[in-house]
N, C-alpha and C positions, 0 to 999 in steps of 0.2 A: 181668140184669147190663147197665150200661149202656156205649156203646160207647167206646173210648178215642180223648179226639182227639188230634189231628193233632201237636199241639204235646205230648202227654206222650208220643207213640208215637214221636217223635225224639229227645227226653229219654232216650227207654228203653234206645234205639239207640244215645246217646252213653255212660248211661250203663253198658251191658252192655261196650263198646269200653274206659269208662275202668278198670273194675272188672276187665279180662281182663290175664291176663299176655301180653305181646308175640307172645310164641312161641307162644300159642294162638290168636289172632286171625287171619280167613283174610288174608291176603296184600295184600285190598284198601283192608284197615283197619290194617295196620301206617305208622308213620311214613316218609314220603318213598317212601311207594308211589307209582305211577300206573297201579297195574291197575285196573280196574274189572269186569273177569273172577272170575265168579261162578262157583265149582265144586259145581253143588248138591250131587253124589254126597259128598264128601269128607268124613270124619270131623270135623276142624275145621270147616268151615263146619255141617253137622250141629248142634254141640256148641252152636254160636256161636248158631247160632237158638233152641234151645232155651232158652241162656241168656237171651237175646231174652226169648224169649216169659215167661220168668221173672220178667224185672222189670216186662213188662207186666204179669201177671196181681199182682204187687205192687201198682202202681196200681192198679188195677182194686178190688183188695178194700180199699185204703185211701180210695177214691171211694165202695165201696159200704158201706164199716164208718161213714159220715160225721166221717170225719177233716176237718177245718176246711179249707176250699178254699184259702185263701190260706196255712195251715201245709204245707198239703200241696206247695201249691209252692214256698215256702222250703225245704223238704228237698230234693225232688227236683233242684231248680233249683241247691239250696247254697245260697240267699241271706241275709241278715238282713236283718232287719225294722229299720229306718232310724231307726224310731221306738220304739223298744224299749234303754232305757239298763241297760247291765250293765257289772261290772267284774271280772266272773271268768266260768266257763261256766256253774257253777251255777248263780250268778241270769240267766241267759239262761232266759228264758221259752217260749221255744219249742224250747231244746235239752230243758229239762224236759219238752215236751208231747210233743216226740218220744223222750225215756226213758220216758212212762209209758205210750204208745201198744205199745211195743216190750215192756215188761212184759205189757201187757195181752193182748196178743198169743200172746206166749211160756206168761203162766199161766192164763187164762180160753178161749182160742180153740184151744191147742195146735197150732197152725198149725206143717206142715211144716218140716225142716231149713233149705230153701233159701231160705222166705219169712224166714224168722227169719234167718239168713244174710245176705243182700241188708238186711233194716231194719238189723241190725248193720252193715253197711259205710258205709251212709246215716248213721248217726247220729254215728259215729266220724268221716267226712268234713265231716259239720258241725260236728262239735265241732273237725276243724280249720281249717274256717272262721272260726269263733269266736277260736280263737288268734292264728291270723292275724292277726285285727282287731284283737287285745289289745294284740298285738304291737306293729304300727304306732303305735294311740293313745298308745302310751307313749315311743314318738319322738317328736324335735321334726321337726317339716314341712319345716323349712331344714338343708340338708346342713352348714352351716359352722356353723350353731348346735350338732347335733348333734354334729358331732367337736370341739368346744370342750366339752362336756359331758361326753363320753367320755374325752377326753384331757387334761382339765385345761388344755390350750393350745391355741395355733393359730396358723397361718405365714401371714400377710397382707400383700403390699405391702410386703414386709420389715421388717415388724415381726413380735413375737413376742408377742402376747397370753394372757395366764394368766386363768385362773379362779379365784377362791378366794371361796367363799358365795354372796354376790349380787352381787359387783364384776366387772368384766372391769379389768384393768390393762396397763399398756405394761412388760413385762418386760424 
């Protein structure tokens, strides 16, 4: 097994912190902390490594199952791929690669609760990446265009312009 770098072993770190409930995280990972005080004995901190080391050994077997190096970091990371055009999540191509990884996983490998666990949260998070994006592209870019869009009208320099098809008019 090869060793995890530097850059997925912070990943794992963030993403064990974003994947935890508030109230479980030790104290120096909750929002608008400033502790930096490590309790190794404590139950929470305990719990928190484990889970650590959880999604480390996720990477780990998805480096060494040769999951596609750059898919693997669009998951991890949450990214899309820039160059990859879709207009729902299904034809997202790497949302697919990562449901069929996650299958393959689940019925050929039988891999554990918590790995299966962790790719569900992964996948689910990407897929709302995905939305996200869907989201947006379906806005207009310019906030005044958009609420003329939404609203039918719009309050400018006092005037009242309306929307109707493809005209904008002086109401």
């Amino acid at each position: 097994m090869q060793p995890l770098p530097v850059a997925y072993r912070n990943r794992a770190k963030r993403l064990t912190i974003d994947f935890t409930d508030v109230n479980s995280l030790p104290s120096r990972f909750k929002p608008g902390s400033k502790s930096t005080r490590v309790s190794v004995n404590s139950n929470i901190e305990e719990e928190f490594q484990t889970n650590l080391k959880g999604w480390e050994s996720l990477i780990l077997t998805m480096m060494d199952n040769s999951f596609p190096q750059e898919s693997l970091e669009r998951l991890i990371f949450l990214r899309l791929d820039p160059d990859d055009p879709f207009e729902s999540v299904s034809e997202n191509e790497q949302f697919c690669q990562n449901l069929d990884y996650l299958t393959f996983r689940r019925n050929e490998c039988q891999c554990d609760d918590d790995e299966l666990g962790k790719l569900s949260m992964l996948c689910s998070a990407y897929q709302k990446v995905i939305e996200k994006h869907l989201k947006k592209s379906v806005s207009l870019k310019d906030d005044l265009a958009q609420q003329l869009k939404d609203q039918q009208e719009l309050r400018l320099k006092g005037f009242r312009l309306g929307f109707s098809g493809d005209t904008i008019e002086k109401l």
